[in-house]
C-alpha positions as CSV (number, residue, x, y, z in Angstrom):
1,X,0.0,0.0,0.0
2,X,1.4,3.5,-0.6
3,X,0.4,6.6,-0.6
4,X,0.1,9.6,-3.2
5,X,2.4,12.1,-2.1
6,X,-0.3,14.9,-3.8
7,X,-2.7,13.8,-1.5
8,X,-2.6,15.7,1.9
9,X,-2.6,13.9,4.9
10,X,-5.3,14.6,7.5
11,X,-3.9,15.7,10.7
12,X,-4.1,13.4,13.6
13,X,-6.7,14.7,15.8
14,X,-5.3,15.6,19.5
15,X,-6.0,14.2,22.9
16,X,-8.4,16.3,24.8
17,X,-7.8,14.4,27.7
18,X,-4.6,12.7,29.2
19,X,-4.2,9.5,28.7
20,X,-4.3,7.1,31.6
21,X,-3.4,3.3,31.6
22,X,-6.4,1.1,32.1
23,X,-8.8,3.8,33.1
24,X,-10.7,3.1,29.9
25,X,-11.2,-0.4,31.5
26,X,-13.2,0.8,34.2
27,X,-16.2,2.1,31.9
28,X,-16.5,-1.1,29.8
29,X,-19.4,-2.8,29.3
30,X,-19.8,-5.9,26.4
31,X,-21.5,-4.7,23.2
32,X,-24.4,-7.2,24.0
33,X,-26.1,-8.9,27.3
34,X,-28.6,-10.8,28.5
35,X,-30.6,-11.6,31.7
36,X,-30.8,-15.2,32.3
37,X,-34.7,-15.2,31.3
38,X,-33.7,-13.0,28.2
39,X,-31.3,-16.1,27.3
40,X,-33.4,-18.8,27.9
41,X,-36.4,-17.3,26.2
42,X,-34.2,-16.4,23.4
43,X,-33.3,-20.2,23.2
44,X,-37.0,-21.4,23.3
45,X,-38.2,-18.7,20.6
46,X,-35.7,-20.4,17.9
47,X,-37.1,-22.0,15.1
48,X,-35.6,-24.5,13.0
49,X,-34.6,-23.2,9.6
50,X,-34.2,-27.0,8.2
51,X,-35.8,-29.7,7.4
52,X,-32.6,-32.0,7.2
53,X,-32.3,-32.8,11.1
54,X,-33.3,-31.2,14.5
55,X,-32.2,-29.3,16.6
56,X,-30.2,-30.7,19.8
57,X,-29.2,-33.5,17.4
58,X,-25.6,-35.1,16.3
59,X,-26.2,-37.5,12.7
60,X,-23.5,-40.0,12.3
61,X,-22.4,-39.6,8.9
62,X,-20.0,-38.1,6.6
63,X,-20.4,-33.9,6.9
64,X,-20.0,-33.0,3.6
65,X,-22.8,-35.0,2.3
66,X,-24.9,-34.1,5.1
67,X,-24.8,-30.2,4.6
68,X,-25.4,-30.8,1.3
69,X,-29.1,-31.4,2.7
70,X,-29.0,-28.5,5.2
71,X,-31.0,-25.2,4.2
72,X,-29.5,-22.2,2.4
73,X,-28.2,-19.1,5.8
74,X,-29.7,-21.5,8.7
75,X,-26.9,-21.5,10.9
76,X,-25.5,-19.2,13.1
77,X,-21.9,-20.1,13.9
78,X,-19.4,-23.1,13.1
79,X,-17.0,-24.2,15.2
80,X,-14.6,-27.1,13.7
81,X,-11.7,-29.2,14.2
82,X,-11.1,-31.7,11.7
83,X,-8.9,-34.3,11.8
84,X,-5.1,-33.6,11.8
85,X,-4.4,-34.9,8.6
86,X,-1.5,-37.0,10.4
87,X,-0.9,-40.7,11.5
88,X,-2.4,-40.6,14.5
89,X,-4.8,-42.5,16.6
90,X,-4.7,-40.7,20.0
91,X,-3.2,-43.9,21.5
92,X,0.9,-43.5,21.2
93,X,2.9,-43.3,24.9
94,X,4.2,-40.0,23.4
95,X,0.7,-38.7,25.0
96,X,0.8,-40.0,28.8
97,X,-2.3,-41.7,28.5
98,X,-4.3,-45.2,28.6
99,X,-5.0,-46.6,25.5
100,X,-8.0,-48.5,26.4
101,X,-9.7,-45.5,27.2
102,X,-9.2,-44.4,24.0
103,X,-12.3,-45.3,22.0
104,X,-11.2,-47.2,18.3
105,X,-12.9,-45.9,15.2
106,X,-10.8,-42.2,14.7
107,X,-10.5,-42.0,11.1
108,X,-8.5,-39.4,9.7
109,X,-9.1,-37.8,5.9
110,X,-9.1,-40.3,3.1
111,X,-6.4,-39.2,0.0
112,X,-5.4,-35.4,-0.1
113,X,-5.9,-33.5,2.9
114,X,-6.1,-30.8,0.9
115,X,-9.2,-31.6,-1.4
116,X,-10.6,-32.7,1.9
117,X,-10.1,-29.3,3.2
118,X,-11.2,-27.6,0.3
119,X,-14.6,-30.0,0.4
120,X,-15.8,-29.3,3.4
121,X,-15.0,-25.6,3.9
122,X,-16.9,-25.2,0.4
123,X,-19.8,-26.3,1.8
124,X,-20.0,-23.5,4.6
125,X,-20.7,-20.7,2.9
126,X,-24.2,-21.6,1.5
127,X,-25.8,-22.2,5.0
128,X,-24.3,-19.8,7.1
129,X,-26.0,-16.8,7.9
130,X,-24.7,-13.5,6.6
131,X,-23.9,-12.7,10.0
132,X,-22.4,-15.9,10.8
133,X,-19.0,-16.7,12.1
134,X,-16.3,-19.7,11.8
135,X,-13.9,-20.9,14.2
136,X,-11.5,-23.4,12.7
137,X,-8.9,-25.5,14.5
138,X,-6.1,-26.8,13.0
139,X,-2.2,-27.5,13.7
140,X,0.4,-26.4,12.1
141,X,1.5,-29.2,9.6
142,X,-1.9,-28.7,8.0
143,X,-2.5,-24.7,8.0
144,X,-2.2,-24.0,4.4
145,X,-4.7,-26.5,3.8
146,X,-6.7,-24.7,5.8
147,X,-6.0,-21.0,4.3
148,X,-6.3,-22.2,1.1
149,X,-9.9,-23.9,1.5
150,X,-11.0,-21.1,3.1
151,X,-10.0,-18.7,0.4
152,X,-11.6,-21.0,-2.1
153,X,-14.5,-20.7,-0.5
154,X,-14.8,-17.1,-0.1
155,X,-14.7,-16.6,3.6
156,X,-13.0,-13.8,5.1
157,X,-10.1,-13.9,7.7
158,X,-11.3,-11.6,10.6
159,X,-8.5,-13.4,13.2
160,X,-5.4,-15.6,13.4
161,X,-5.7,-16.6,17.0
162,X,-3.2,-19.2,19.1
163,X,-4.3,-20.9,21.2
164,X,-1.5,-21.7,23.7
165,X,-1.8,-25.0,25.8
166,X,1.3,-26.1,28.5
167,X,3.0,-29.4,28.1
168,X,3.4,-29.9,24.7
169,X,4.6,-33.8,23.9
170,X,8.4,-33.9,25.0
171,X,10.6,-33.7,22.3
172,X,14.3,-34.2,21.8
173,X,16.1,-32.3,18.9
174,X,13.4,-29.2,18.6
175,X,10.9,-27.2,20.3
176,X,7.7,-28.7,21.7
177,X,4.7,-27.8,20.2
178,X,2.5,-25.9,22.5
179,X,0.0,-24.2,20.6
180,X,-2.7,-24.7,17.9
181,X,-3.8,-22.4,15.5
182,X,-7.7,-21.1,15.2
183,X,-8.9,-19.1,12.7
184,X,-12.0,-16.9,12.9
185,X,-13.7,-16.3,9.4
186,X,-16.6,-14.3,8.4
187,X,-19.3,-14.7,5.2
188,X,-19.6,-10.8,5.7
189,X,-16.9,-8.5,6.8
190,X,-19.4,-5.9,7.2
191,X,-22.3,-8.0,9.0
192,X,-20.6,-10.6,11.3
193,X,-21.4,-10.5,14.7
194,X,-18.8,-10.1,17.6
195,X,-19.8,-9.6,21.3
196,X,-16.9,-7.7,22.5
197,X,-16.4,-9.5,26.4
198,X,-13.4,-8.0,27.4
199,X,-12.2,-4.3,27.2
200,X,-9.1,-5.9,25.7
201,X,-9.3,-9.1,24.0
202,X,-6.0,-10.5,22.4
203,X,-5.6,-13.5,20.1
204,X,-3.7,-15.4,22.2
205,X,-5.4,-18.0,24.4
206,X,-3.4,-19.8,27.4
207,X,-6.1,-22.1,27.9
208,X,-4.8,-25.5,30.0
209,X,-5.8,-28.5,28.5
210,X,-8.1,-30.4,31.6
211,X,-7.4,-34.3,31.9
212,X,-10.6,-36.4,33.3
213,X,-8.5,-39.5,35.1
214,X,-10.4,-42.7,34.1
215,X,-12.5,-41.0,31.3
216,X,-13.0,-42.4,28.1
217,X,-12.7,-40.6,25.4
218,X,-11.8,-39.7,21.5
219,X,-8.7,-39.5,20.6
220,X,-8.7,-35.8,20.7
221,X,-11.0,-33.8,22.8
222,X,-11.1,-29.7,22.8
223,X,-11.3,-27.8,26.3
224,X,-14.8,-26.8,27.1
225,X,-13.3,-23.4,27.9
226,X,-11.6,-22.5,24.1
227,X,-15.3,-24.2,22.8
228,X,-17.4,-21.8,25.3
229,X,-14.9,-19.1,24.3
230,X,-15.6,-19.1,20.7
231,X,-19.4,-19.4,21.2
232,X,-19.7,-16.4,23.8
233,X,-18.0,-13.9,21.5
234,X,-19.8,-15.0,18.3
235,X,-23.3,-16.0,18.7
236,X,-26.3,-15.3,20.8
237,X,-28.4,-17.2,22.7
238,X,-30.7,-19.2,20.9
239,X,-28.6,-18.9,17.8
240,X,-27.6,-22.5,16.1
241,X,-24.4,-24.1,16.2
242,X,-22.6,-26.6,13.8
243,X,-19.6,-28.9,14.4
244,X,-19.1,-30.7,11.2
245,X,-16.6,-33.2,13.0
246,X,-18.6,-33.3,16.8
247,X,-15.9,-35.8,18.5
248,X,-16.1,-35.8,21.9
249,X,-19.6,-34.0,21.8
250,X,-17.9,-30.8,23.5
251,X,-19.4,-28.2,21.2
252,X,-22.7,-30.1,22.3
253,X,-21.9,-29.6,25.6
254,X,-20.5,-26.2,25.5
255,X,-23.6,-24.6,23.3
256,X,-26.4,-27.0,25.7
257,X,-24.8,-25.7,28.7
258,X,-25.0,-21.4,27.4
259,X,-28.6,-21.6,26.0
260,X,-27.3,-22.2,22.2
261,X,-28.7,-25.1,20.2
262,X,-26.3,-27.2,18.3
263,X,-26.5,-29.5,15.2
264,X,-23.4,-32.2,14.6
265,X,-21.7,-34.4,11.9
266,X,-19.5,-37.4,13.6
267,X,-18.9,-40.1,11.8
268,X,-17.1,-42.4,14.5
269,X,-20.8,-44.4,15.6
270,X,-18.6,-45.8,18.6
271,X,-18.8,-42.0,19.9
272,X,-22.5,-42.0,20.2
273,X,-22.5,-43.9,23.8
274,X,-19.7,-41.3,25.0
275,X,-21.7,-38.1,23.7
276,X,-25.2,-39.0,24.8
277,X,-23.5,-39.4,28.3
278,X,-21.9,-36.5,28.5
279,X,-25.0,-34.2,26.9
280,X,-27.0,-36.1,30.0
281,X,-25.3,-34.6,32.4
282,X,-24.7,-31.0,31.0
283,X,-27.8,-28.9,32.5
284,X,-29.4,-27.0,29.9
285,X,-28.2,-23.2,30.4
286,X,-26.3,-24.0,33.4
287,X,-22.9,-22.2,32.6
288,X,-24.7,-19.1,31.8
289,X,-23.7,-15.6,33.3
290,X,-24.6,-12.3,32.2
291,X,-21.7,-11.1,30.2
292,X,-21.9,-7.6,32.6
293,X,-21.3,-10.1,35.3
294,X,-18.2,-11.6,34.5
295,X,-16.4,-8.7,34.0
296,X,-14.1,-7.2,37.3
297,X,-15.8,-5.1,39.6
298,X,-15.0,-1.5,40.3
299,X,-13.7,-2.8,43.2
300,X,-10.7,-5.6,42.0
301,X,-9.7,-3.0,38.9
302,X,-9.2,-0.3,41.7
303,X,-6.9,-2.9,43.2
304,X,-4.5,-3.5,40.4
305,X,-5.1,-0.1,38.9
306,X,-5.1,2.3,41.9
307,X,-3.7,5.4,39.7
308,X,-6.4,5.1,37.2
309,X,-9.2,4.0,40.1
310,X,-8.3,7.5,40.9
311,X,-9.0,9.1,37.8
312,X,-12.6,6.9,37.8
313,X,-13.4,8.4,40.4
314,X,-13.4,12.0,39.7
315,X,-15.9,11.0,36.7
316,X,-17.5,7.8,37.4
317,X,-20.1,8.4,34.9
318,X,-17.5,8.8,31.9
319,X,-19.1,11.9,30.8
320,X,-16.8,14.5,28.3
């Protein structure tokens, strides 16, 4: 990008104010809330745009043929991580765990991973809403694959986040991989929906991975908290969420338990036993806050912001 040196440049506008670290913290509030009722009647009022499945339901077949059947803008937000396009079955000692609770039947992408790719990302543009937002997990090895199918298909990069996770698999001769890569992509650059949470949000996530001694499981399994995190900031209640590759069930879990219905593709049948479990004893709506309440009170930002807790409170209102 350059600029014409003909073309005057616009003088940058002064501070009227002096600038203060943090202070701006102290008069955030997210973009959009909702009371508890507001949320669950939100989630009751939604009707189902398609005829190909229900609601609240996971089919166990191949994704891209089953959004092939789904209706054109009926979903809200998509939230996938496909398989890693490696040898891998979740069951090496590399990974500290017990193989038998490791349930068989992972299947990872048949020929190129990147027609895969390309495939399935093709198919989200049609039924997502203009409004609608896509998280994408992926590693490293396969990233390009991932770019490029979501070029292909149109979608916009709004967000390269990393999702950092401690204790990487121990390696010898190079550095451990600790992170994964997630990509947020839009239909719309100019209609997506964000809920801003935080007055600051940053792309990178330290999010610990949680181990469930004894549980058996997929051979990969997302935290609830970097599922919930991508479904607070881009949907509402009551909107409708797709995981084209369900797993574990933990998108299930994570939209059931924040008043968001959820539609899934899994093709593993072994899984089903696991999921249904797992959806049974997730409360409908019962890790929903208010957004306003999550935030830090007045109170704890004073404490590790004392100089600009002082500045608050000569203006608490924020008025100019």
């Amino acid at each position: 990008m350059t600029v014409d040196d003909d073309i005057p440049l616009e003088p940058r506008k002064k501070r009227t104010r002096k600038y203060i670290p943090n202070l701006a913290e102290f008069y955030f509030h997210p973009t959009h809330d909702w009371t508890t009722s507001e949320a669950t009647q939100l989630f009751m009022d939604t009707n189902n745009p398609s005829d190909a499945t229900a609601l609240d339901s996971i089919l166990y077949e191949d994704c891209i043929q089953g959004m092939r059947r789904f209706s054109s803008n009926s979903i809200n937000l998509v939230i996938a991580d496909p398989p890693f396009g490696i040898d891998f079955d979740g069951k090496s000692s590399v990974y500290n765990r017990d193989e038998s609770l490791v349930v068989e039947g992972y299947e990872e992408a048949n020929g190129s991973y990147t027609f895969f790719t390309r495939d399935w990302i093709a198919e989200i543009p049609r039924i997502l809403r203009d409004d609608g937002s896509v998280y994408i997990f992926s590693g490293w090895t396969n990233l390009e694959s991932v770019l490029n199918g979501a070029r292909k298909a149109g979608l916009s990069i709004l967000n390269h986040i990393i999702w950092h996770y401690p204790f990487g698999v121990f390696t010898q001769r190079k550095f451990v991989t600790s992170h994964y890569h997630v990509l947020l992509l839009v239909k719309d650059t100019a209609e997506y929906f964000f809920n801003k949470l935080e007055h600051y949000p940053e792309d990178v996530w330290t999010v610990k991975r949680k181990y469930r001694a004894g549980e058996t499981k997929n051979g990969t399994k997302l935290p609830l908290d970097v599922v919930e995190r991508c479904i607070d900031y881009s949907s509402r209640p009551g909107d409708i969420v797709l995981d084209p590759f369900m797993g574990n069930g933990t998108t299930a879990v994570a939209a059931k338990a924040n008043w968001r219905h959820f539609i899934g593709f899994e093709i593993n049948r072994r899984m089903k036993r696991i999921i249904d479990a797992e959806l049974k004893r997730t409360e409908l709506g019962s890790h929903y806050i208010p957004y306003s309440e999550r935030i830090p009170a007045i109170e704890e930002l004073g404490e590790r912001y004392p100089r600009a807790y002082k500045e608050y409170l000569k203006n608490p209102s924020g008025d100019v």
